[in-house]
C-alpha positions, 0 to 999 in steps of 0.5 A: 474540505481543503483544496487539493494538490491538483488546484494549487501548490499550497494543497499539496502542501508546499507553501508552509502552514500550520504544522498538524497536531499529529504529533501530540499522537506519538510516543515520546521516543520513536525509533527511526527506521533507515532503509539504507542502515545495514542492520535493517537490510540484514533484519529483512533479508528473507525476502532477498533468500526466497528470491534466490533458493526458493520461497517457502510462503506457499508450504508456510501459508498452507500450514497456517490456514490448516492449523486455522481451519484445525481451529474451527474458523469457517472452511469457506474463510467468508467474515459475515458482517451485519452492515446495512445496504448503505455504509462506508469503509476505509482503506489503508496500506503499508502503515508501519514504520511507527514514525512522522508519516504514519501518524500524519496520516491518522488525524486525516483518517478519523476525520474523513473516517468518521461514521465508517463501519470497519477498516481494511489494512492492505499490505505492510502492517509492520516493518521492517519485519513484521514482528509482534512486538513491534505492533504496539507504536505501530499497530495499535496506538497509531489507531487506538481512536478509530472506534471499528473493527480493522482487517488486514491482508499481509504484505512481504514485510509481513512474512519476514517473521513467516508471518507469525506476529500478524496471525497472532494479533489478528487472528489469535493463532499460536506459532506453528511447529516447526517444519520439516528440515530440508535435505542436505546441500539442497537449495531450501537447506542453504536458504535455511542456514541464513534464514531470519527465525521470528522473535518471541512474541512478548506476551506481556507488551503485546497484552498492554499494546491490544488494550489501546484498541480493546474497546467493544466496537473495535474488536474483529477477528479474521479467519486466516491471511485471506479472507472474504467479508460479506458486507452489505451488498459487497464481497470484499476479497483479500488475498495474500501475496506472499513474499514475492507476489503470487498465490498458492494453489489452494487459495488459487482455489478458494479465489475462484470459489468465492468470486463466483456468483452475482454478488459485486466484488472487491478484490484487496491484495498486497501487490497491485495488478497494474503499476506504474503504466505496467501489468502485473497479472498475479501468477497462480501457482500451478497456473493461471493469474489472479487477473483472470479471475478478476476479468471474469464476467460471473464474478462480477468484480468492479475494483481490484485496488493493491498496496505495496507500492507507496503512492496512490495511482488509479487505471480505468480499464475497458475489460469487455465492454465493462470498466474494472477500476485497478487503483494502487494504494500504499500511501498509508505511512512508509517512505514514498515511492516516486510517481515522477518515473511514471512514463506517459500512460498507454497500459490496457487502452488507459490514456493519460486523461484517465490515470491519476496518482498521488502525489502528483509527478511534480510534486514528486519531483520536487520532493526528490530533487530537494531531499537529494540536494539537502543530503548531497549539500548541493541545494542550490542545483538540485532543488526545484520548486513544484512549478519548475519540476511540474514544467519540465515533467510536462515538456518531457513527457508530452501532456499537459501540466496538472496545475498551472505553471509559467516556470521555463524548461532550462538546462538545469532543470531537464538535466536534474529530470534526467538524474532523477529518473523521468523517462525522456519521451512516451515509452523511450528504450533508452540505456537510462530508463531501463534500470530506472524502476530498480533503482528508485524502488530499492535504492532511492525510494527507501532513502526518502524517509523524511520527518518534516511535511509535506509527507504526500501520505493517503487513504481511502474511503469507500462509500456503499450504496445498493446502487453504486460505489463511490471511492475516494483518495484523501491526502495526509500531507502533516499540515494542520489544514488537511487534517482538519478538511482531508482534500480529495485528490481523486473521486469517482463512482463505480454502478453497481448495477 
């Protein structure tokens, strides 16, 4: 096991090594996606429309399980495995994009993998818009070594495409019909002239993609975009969050159908519940959150862990005596989210001696301040080392350093803190941090795509006993060291009474 970012620089990645073999894994040409290019914001602008005149993912989400369960899938949608008392499972999210830091990722996964009995996707399996034809670079070669089964929940980009290629690969269904038009100068009609159609699937490309994973041992299929997996003496539950973060009142439901009973639970959705120091319940419609079902005593859940953001972060909350674990983990390949703009952490009672993330806000800092001074050709103002942002996050923030640093706070670099976004004091209203989350999630974060390491790339392996569950968070930084002895950036046990 390689030391980790949280005992040096070098484990995070900063002090050149090795470069990891990951590459040898990819195609020969990569298509390099840009979030900042006019073409991908227009390919992906379902999202934007539902925002605006509606969102029909609950009408679609509905017509989908029925022509599902139409099918002859099982009507309570539960995965009966055979997995013995003891095993271990893997999770992944927001995968993707097809380039450098999805498959630095992959080495790392079968090594830290290895003996694992399936695989969990949660949230993002293709961008930019989810379509089938995009699943061969992205999907099935990226794995095509990891000798299990893989799951999947969607996530937004996902139903870009109204969810069609991801039904398609992983739980065989044909296109649906298509829906009733709306009326006349109606919101939903106005949504429908700009809306994106998915393309057609190519049957032939999809047939030769599904041969890189059509090994007898990898092969799985799910009942619907939520499910329920009976494994061992876990219930894992996956929901579908849609396009813009809720659930429909028919899976509303079938959550709380499921999760009834002593049976310990996980609960795996596409929008984490708690994020960076804020509380995201997860609105049912027609009432209710997907937290209070989570926070119910008989259903007995001990871990709610979300993708869609692209870092890992880690909430210990107390809830009634009881600690439930809300972990985020969206660090599976896509453009990194920043961690620096994390402010000091007090959601739920969780201090910062509990909370953890990946990368580290150091490190987080000085991966931007160096990508924003190479693009702005302006390197020697904006650059800072790890120690030097690790300084500074420290002063602002009023805790301690991860890792031990003797840089001084100087008026550069508070100012480049400031520019890029770390919040001043614990919880401050001040003009500046207010658009700060908006601004690095939709503008800058989306530009970090970069295609040499460190990448700040993670995983998740979850290990089952009948008396407990132990998760750890593994790093995919692209150097040879952490594929070949994935580090540990974070580790604990949930009883499982």
């Amino acid at each position: 096991m390689s030391v980790s970012s949280r005992d040096s620089a070098t484990g995070a990645g900063w002090h050149g090594q090795e470069p990891g073999h990951f590459e040898s894994l990819m195609p020969d040409r990569v298509k390099k996606l840009s979030w900042l290019n006019p073409a991908t914001l227009w390919s992906a602008r379902n999202g934007p429309l539902a925002s605006l005149f509606g969102d029909p993912t609950n009408d679609e989400r509905r017509r989908w399980v029925a022509g599902q369960r139409d099918r002859g899938v099982p009507a309570n949608l539960v995965i009966e495995r055979d997995d013995p008392e003891t095993y271990s499972f893997m999770l992944i999210a927001d995968t993707g994009e097809g380039d450098a830091p999805q498959y630095a990722v992959v080495p790392g996964l079968l090594e830290a993998g290895e003996g694992s009995r399936f695989a969990v996707l949660s949230s993002d399996v293709i961008y930019p818009v989810g379509s089938a034809n995009d699943y061969g670079p992205k999907f099935f070669r990226p794995y095509q070594d990891y000798n299990a089964p893989i799951y999947a929940i969607p996530g937004n980009h996902d139903w870009y495409d109204g969810l069609t290629g991801f039904m398609r690969v992983f739980c065989e269904a044909l296109a649906l019909p298509a829906a009733a038009r709306p009326k006349v100068l109606s919101a939903g009609w106005w949504r429908t002239l700009l809306w994106k159609s998915p393309a057609a699937a190519d049957e032939q490309r999809l047939a030769a993609a599904r041969s890189l994973r059509s090994a007898p041992a990898q092969q799985s299929e799910q009942p619907g975009p939520y499910w329920a997996i009976d494994s061992g003496p876990l219930r894992i539950i996956g929901i579908d969050t849609g396009l813009l973060g809720g659930i429909d009142k028919e899976q509303g439901e079938w959550l709380r159908r499921v999760s009834q009973g002593p049976r310990p639970k996980i609960l795996v959705t596409g929008s984490p519940i708690y994020v960076d120091d804020k509380y995201h319940p997860c609105a049912i419609e027609g009432g209710g959150t997907v937290d209070e079902i989570v926070r119910d005593a008989d259903c007995h859940y001990v871990a709610a862990i979300g993708g869609d953001i692209h870092n890992y972060q880690h909430y210990p909350v107390e809830v009634d005596g009881r600690t439930i674990e809300y972990v985020v983990s969206g660090g599976g390949g896509a453009f990194m989210h920043a961690t620096h703009i994390i402010p000091r952490v007090t959601v739920a009672g969780v201090t910062e001696q509990d909370f953890r993330c990946y990368p580290l806000r150091g490190d987080s800092l000085a991966f931007y301040s160096g990508l924003y001074g190479r693009r702005l050709r302006m390197k020697r103002f904006f650059a800072l080392t790890s120690e030097q942002a690790s300084a500074v996050i420290a002063k602002r923030l009023g805790i301690p350093p991860t890792r031990t640093t003797n840089a001084a706070v100087t008026l550069r670099t508070r100012l480049l803190a400031t520019l890029l976004g770390v919040p001043s004091r614990p919880h401050g209203r001040s003009w500046f941090r207010l658009p700060v989350r908006k601004i690095y999630t939709q503008v800058l974060s989306p530009g970090s795509v970069t295609y040499t390491p460190p990448f700040f790339k993670s995983f998740l392996r979850l290990d089952v006993t009948p008396h407990d569950l132990r998760i750890r968070c593994f790093a995919a930084t692209g150097y040879r060291e952490q594929e070949v002895a994935p580090p540990v950036e974070d580790d604990f046990t949930i009883p499982l009474g």
